[in-house]
N, C-alpha and C positions, 0 to 999 in steps of 0.2 A: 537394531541388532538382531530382532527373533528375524527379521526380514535375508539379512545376509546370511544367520544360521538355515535360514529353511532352503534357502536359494544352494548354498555348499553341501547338504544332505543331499538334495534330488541332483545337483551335480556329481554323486558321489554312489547315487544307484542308477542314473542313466547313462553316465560316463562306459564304463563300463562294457554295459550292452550296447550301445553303438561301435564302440572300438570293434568290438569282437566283430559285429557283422559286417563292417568295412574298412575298407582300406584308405579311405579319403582325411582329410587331416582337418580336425577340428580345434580351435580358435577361441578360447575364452578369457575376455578379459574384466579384470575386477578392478575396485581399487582399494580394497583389502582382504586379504586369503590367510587363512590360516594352515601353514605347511607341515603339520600333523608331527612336530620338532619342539612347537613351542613360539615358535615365530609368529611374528605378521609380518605378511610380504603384502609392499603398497604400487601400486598402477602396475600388476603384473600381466603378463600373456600366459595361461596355460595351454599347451599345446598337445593334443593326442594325434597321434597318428596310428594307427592300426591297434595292438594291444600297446606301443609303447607309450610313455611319457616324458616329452620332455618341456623341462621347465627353462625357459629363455631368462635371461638379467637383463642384459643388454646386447639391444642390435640396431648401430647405429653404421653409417657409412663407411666410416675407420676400424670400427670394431665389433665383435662378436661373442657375445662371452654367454654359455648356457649350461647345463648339465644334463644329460640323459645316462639314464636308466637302462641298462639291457642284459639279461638273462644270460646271452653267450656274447663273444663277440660278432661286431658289429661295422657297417660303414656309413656313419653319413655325409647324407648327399648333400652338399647348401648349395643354394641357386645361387651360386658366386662364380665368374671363371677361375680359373687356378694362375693366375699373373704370378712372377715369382718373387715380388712386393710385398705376397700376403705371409706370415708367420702364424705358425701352427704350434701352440702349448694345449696338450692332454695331461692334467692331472701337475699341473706346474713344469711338467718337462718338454722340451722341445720337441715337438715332432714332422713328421716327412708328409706332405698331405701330396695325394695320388689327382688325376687326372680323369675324364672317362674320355673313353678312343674316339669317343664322335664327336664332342660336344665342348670339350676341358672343363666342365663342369667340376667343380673341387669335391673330393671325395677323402672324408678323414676317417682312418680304419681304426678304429674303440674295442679296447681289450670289453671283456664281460664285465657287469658290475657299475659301479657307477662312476661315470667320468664328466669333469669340470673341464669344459673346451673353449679356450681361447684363441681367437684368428684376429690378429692384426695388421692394419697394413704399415708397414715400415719405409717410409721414400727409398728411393735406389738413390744412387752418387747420382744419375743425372740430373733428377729433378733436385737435388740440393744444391747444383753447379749451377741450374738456370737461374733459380733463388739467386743465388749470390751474384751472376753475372749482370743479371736486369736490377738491381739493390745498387749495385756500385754504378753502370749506366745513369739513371734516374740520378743517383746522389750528383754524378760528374755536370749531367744537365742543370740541375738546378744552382752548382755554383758556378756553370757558366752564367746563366740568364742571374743571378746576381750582384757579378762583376759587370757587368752590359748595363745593368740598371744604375750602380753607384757611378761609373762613368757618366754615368746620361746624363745623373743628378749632377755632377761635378762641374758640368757643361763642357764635358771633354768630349768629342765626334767619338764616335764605336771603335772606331781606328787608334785613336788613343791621342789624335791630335786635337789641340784646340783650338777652337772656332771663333774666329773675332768678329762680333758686330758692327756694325757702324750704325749712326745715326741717320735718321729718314730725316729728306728734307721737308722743305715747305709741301712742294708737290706730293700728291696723292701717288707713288707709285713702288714699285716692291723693293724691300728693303734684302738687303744681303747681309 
């Protein structure tokens, strides 16, 4: 414990002075922080970028969910394209997320103060049509293949005729 408290003090006086002298984005991760609320936040990312700070929850492939901090408003940038599958909530309420002209890099514009940002992706109608479409495929194939098998067992030909054998004779040769 004196170990995690000494390691979050010197995080807490060099933080700081790195931000201020660049503009490059630094990456710290714990796996317990105490968020000066009262909290303990457990396998977290803290993230500085320039003077700001922002704190990450979750960033996973489907989702996105973090809070920063900003002085005035603000835009930011996530290395995500702007597909129009992705959903934008600032602060609980739906919002419009922008594009950039070269690149579509998604850019979500943050009143001043602090804002909770959620990006989700939500399927479009087509990929829920091909879901459904290859679901019922698959289903139809397999009670083809079986119907085909309980025939087989039945000794009923594929055709749905049945097949009579006869007895082999004495001689060695192929029976029909």
């Amino acid at each position: 414990m004196k170990h995690f408290i000494r390691v979050l003090a010197i995080a807490a006086l060099v933080l700081p002075a790195l931000a201020a002298a660049q503009e490059k984005e630094i990456v710290i991760r714990a796996s317990r922080v105490l968020d000066g609320k009262g909290n303990v936040l457990h396998d977290t990312r803290i993230v500085v970028q320039g003077s700001k700070i922002v704190h990450i929850e979750r960033w996973g492939s489907e989702e996105k969910l973090f809070t920063m901090d900003t002085p005035q408003p603000a835009t930011a940038a996530l290395r995500l394209m702007n597909y129009p599958a992705w959903r934008v909530e600032i602060n609980g309420r739906v919002a419009r997320a922008e594009s950039h002209y070269d690149s579509g890099q998604m850019l979500i514009p943050l009143p001043a103060g602090s804002s909770r940002v959620r990006v989700h992706f939500a399927p479009p109608w087509d990929r829920l049509a091909g879901a459904l479409i290859s679901t019922m495929a698959g289903a139809s194939l397999l009670v083809l293949a079986l119907q085909r098998r309980s025939r087989v067992s039945d000794g009923r030909a594929p055709g749905g005729a049945h097949r009579t054998l006869q007895p082999c004779r004495s001689r060695p040769r192929r029976c029909s």
